[in-house]
N, CA, C and O atoms as CSV, one atom per row, in Angstrom:
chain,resi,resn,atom,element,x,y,z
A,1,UNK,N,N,6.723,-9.728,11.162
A,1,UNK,CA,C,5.416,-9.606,10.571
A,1,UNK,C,C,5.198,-10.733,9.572
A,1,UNK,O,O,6.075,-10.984,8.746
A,2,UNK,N,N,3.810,-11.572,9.626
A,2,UNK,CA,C,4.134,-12.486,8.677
A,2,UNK,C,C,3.510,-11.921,7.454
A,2,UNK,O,O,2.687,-11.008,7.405
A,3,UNK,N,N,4.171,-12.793,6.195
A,3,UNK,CA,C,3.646,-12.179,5.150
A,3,UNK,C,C,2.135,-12.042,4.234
A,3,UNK,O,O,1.949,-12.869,3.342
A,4,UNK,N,N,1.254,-11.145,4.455
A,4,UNK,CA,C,0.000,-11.320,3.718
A,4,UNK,C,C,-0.207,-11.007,2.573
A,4,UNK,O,O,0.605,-10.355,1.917
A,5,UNK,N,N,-1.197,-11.366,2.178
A,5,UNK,CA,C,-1.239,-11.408,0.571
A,5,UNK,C,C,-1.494,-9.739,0.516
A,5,UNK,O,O,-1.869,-9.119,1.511
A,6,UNK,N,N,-1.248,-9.131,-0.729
A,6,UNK,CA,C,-1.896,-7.460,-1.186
A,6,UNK,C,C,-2.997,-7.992,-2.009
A,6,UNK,O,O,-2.489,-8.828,-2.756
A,7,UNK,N,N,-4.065,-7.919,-2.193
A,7,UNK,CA,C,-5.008,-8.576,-3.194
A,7,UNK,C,C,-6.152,-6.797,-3.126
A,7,UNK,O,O,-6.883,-6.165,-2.363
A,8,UNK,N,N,-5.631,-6.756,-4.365
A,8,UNK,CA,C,-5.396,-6.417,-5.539
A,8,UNK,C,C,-3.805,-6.058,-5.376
A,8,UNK,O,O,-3.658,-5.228,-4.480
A,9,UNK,N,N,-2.876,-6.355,-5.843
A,9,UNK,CA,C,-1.382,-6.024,-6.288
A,9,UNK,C,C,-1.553,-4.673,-6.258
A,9,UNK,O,O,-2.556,-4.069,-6.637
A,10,UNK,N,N,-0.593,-4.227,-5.817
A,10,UNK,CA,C,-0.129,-2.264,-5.722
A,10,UNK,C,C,0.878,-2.419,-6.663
A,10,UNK,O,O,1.847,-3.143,-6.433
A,11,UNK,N,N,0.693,-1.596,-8.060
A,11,UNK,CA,C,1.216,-1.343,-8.840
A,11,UNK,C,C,2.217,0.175,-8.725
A,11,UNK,O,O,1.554,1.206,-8.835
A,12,UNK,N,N,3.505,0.325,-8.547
A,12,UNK,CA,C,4.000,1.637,-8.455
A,12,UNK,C,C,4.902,2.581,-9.988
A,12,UNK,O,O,5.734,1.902,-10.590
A,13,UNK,N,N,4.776,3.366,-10.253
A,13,UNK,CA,C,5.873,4.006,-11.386
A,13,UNK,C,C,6.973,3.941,-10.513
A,13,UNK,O,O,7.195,4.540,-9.461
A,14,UNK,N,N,7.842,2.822,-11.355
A,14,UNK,CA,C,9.133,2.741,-10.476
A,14,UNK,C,C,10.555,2.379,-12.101
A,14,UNK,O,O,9.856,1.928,-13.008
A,15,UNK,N,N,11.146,2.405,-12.297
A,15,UNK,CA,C,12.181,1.711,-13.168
A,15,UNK,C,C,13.270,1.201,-12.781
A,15,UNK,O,O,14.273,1.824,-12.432
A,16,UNK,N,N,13.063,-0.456,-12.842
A,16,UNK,CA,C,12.326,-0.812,-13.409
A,16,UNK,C,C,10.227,-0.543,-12.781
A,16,UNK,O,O,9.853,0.183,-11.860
A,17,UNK,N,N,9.577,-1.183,-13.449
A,17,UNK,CA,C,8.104,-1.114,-12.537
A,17,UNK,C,C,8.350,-1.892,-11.079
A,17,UNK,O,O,8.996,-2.933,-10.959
A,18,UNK,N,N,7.803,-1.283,-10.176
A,18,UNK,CA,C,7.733,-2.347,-8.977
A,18,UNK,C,C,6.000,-2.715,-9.028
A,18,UNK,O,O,5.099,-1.919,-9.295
A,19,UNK,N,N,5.850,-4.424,-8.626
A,19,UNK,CA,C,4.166,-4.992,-7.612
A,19,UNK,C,C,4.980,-5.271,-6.547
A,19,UNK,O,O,6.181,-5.477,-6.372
A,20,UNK,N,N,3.694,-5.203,-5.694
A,20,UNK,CA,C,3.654,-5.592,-4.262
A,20,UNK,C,C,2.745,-6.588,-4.053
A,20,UNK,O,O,1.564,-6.241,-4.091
A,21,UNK,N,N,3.021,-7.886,-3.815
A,21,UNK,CA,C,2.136,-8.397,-3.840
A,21,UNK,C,C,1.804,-9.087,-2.095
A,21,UNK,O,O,0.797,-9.544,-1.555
A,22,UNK,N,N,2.688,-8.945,-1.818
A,22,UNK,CA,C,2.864,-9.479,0.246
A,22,UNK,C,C,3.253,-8.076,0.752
A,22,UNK,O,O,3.621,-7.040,0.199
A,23,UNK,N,N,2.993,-8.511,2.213
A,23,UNK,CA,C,3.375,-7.163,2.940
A,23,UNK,C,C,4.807,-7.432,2.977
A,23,UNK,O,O,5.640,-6.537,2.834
A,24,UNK,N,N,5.077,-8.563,3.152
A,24,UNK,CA,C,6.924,-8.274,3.325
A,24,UNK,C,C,7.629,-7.290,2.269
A,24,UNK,O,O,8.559,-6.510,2.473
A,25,UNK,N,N,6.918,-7.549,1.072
A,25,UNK,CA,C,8.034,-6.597,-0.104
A,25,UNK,C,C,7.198,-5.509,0.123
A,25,UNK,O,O,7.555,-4.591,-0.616
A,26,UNK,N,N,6.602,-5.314,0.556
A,26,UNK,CA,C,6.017,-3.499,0.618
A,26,UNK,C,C,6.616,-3.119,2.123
A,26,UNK,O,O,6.352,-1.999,2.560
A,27,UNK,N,N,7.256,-3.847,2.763
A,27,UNK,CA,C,7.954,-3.297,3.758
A,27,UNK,C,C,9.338,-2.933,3.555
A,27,UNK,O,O,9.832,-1.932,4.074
A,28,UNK,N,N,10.270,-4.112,2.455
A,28,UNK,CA,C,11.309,-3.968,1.443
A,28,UNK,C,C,10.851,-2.024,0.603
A,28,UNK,O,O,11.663,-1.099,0.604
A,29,UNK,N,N,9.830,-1.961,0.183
A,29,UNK,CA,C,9.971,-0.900,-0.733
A,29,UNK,C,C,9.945,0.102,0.489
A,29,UNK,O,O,10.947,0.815,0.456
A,30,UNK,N,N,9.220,0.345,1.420
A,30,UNK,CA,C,9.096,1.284,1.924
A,30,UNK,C,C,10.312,2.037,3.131
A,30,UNK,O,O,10.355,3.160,3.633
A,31,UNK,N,N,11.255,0.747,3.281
A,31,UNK,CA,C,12.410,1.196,4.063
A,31,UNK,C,C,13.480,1.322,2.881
A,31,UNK,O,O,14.520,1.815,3.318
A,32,UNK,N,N,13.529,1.085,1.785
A,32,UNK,CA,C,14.322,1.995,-0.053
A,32,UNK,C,C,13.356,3.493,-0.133
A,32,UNK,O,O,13.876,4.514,-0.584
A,33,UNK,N,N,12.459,3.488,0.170
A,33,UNK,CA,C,11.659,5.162,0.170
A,33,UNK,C,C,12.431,5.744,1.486
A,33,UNK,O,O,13.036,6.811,1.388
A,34,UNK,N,N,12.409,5.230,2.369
A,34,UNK,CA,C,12.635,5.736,3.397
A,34,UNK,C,C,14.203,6.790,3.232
A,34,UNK,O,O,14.320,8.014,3.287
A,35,UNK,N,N,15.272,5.675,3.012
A,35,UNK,CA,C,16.306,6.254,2.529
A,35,UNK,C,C,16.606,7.193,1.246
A,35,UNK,O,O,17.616,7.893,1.172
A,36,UNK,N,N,15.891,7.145,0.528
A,36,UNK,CA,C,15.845,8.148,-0.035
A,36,UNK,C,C,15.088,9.336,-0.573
A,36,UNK,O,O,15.152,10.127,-1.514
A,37,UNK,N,N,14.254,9.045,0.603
A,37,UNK,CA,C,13.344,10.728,1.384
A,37,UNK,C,C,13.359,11.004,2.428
A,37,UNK,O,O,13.331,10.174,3.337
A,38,UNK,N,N,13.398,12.000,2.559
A,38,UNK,CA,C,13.773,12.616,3.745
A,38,UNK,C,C,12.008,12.930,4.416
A,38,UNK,O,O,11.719,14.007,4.938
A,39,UNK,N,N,11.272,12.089,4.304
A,39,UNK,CA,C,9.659,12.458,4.355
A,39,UNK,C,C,9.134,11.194,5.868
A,39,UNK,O,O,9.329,9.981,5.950
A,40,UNK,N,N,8.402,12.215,6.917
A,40,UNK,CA,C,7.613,11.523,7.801
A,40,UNK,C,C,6.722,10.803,7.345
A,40,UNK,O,O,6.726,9.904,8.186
A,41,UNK,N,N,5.828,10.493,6.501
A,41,UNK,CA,C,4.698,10.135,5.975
A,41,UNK,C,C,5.432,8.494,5.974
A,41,UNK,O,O,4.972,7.556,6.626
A,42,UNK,N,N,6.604,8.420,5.129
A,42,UNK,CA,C,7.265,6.849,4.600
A,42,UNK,C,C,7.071,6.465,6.380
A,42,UNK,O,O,6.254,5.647,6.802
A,43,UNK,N,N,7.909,7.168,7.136
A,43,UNK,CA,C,8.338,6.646,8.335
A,43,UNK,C,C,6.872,6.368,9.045
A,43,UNK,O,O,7.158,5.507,9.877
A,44,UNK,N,N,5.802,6.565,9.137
A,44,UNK,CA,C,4.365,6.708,9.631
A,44,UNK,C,C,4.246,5.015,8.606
A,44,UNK,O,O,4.962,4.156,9.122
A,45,UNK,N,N,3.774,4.707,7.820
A,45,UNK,CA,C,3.735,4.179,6.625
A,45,UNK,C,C,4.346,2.955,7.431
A,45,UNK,O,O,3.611,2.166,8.027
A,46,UNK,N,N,5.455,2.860,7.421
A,46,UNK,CA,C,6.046,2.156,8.065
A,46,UNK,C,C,6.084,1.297,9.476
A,46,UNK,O,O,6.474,0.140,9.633
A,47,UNK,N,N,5.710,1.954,10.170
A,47,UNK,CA,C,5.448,2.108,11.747
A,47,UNK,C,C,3.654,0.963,11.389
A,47,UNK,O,O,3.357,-0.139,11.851
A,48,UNK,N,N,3.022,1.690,10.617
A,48,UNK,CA,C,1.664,1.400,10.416
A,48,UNK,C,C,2.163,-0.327,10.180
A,48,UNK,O,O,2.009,-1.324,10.885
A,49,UNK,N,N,2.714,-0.140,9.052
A,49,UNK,CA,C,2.925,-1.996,8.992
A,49,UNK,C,C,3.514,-2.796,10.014
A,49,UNK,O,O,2.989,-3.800,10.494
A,50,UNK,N,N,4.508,-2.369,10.301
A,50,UNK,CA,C,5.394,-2.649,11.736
A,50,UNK,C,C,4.277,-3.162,12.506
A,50,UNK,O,O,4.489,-4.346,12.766
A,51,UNK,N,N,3.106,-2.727,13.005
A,51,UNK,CA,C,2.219,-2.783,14.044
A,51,UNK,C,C,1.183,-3.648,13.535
A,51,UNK,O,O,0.217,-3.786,14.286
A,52,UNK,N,N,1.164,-4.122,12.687
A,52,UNK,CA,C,-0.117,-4.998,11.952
A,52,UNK,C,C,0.205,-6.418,13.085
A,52,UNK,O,O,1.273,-6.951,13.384
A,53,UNK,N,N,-0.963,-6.666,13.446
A,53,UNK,CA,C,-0.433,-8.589,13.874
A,53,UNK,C,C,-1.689,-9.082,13.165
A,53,UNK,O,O,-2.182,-9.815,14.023
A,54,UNK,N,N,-1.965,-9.092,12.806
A,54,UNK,CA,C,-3.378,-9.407,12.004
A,54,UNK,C,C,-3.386,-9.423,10.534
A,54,UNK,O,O,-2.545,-8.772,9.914
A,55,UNK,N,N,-4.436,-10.248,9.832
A,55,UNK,CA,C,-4.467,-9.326,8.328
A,55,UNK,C,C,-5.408,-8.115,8.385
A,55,UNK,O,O,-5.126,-7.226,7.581
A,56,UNK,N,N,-6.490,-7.900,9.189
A,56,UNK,CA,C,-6.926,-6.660,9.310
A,56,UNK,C,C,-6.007,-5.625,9.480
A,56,UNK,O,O,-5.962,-4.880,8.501
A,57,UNK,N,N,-5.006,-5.230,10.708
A,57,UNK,CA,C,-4.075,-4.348,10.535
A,57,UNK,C,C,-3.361,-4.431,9.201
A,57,UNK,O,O,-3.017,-3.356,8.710
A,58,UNK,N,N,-3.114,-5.438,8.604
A,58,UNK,CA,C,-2.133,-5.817,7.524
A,58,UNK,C,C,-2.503,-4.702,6.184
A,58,UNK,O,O,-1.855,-3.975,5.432
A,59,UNK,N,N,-4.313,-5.153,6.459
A,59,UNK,CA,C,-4.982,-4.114,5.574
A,59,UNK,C,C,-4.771,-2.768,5.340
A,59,UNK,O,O,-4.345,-2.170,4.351
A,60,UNK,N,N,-5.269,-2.279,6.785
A,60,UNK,CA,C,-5.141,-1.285,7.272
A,60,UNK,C,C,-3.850,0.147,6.416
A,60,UNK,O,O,-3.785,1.254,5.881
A,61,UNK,N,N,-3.013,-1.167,6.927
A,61,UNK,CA,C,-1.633,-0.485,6.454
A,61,UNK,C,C,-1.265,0.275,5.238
A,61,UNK,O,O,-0.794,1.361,4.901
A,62,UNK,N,N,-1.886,-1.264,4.556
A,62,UNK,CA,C,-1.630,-1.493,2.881
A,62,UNK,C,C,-2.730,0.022,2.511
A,62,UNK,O,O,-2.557,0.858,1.624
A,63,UNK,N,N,-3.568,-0.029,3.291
A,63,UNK,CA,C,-4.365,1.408,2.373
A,63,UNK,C,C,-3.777,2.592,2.788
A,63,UNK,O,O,-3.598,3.482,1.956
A,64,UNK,N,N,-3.423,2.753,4.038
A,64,UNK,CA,C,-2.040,4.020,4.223
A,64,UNK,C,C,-1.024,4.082,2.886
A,64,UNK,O,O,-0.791,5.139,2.298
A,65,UNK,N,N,-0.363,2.571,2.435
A,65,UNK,CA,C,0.759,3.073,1.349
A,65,UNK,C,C,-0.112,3.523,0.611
A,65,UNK,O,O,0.057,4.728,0.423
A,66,UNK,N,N,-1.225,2.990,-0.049
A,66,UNK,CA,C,-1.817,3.010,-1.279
A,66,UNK,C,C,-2.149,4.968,-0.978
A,66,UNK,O,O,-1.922,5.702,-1.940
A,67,UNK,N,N,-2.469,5.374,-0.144
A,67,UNK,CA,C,-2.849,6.358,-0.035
A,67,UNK,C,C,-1.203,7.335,-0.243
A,67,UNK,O,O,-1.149,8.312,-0.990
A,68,UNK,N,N,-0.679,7.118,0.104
A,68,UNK,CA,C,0.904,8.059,0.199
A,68,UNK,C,C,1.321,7.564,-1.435
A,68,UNK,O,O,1.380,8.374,-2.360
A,69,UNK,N,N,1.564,6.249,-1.573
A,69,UNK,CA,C,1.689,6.320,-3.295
A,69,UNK,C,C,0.431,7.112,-4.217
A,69,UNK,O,O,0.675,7.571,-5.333
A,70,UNK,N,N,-0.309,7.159,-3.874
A,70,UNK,CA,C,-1.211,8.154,-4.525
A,70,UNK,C,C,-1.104,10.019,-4.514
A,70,UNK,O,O,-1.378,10.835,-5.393
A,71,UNK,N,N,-0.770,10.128,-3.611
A,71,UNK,CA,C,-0.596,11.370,-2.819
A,71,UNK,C,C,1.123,11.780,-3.889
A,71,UNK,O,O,1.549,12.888,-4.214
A,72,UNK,N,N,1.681,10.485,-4.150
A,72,UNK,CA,C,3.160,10.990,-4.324
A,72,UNK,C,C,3.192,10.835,-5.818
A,72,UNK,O,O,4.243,11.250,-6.305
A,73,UNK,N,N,2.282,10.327,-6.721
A,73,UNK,CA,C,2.243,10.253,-7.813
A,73,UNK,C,C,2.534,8.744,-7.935
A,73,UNK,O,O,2.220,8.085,-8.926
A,74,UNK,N,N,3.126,8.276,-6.904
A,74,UNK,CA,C,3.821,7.033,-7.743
A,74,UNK,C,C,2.847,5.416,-8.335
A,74,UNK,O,O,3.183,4.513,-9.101
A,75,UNK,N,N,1.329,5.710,-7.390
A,75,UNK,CA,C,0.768,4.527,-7.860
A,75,UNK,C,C,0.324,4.480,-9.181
A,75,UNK,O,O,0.086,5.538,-9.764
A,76,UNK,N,N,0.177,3.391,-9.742
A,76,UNK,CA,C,-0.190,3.246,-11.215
A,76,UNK,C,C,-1.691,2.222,-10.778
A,76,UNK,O,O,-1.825,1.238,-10.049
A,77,UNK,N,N,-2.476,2.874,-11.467
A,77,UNK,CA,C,-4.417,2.986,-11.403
A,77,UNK,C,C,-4.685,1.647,-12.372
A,77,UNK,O,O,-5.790,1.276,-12.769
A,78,UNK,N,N,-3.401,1.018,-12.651
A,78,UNK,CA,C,-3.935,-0.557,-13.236
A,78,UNK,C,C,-3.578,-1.231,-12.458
A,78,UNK,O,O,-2.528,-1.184,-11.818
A,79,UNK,N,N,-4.756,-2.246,-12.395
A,79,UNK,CA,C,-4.643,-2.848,-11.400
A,79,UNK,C,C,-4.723,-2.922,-10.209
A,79,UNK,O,O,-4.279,-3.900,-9.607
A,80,UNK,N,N,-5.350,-1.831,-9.557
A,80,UNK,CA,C,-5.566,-1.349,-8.573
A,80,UNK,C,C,-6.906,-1.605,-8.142
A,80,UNK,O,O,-7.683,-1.399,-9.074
A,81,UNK,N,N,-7.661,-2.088,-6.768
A,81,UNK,CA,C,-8.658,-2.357,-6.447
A,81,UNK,C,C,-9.519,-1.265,-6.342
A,81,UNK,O,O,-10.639,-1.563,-6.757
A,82,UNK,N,N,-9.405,0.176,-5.847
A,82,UNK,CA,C,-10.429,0.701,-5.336
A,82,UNK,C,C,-11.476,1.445,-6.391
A,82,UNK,O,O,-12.244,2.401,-6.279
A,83,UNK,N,N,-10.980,0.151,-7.934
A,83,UNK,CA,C,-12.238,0.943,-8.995
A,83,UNK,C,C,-12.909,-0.268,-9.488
A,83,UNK,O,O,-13.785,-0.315,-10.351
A,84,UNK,N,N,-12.221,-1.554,-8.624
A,84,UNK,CA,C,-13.005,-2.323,-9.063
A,84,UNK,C,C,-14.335,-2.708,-7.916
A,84,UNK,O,O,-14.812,-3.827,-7.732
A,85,UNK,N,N,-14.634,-1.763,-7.421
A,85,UNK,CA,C,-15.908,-1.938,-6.522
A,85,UNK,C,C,-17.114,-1.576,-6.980
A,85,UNK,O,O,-17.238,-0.352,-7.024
A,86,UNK,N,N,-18.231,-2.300,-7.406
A,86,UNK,CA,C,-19.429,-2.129,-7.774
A,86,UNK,C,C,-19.459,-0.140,-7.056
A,86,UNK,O,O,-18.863,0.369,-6.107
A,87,UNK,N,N,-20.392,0.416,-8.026
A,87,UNK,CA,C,-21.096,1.791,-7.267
A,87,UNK,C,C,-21.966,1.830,-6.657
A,87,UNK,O,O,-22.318,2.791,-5.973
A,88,UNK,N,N,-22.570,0.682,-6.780
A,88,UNK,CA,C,-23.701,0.479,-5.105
A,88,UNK,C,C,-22.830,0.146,-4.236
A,88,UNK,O,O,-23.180,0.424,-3.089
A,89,UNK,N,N,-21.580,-0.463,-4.357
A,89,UNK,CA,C,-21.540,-1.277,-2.892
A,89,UNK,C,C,-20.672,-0.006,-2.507
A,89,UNK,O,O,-20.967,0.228,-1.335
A,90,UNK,N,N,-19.563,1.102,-3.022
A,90,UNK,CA,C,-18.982,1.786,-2.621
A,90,UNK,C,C,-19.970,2.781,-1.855
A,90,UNK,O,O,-19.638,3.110,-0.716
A,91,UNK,N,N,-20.984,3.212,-2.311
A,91,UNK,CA,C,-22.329,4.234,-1.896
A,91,UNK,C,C,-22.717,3.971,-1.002
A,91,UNK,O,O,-23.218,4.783,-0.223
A,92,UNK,N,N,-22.612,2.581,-0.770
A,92,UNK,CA,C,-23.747,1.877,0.289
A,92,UNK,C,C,-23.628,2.166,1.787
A,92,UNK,O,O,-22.597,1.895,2.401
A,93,UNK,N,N,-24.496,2.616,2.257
A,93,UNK,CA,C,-24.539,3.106,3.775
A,93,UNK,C,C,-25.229,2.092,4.673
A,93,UNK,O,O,-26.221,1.449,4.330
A,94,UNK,N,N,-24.651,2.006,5.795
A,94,UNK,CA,C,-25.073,1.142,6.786
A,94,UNK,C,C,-26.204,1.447,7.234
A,94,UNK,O,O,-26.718,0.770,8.125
């Protein structure tokens, strides 16, 4: 998989802190989750990036973790893109 940018950085509660700033190290973090959870979601997560050939899939992916680090407590909300979107443009319907 080649490596794409994360733009906005995925910030996680980790100690030390972990960013993600390419998909390669969010593929690094997510096979260290893997081993030490016993959870389908990492392995899905995973698979999802695995399958990216694109930066659209690349995307794709990256909002699956963002969604499971959210879900798991572990993302940290600085720095994180999905509040820096105007409220028209998030509202906005096709």
């Amino acid at each position: 998989m080649p490596a794409f940018p994360i733009d906005p950085e995925l910030r996680i509660h980790a100690s030390p802190p972990v960013i993600l700033r390419r998909t390669t190290e969010a593929v690094r973090f997510i096979r260290k989750m893997i081993l030490s959870r016993s959870s389908h979601a990492w392995r899905d997560v995973l698979e999802s990036f695995e399958a990216a050939r694109d930066e659209w899939g690349a995307m794709e992916a990256v909002v699956h973790l963002e969604l499971l680090l959210e879900a798991e407590g572990l993302l940290s909300e600085e720095g994180t893109a999905h509040a820096s979107l105007p409220e028209q443009d998030r509202f906005r319907t096709a």
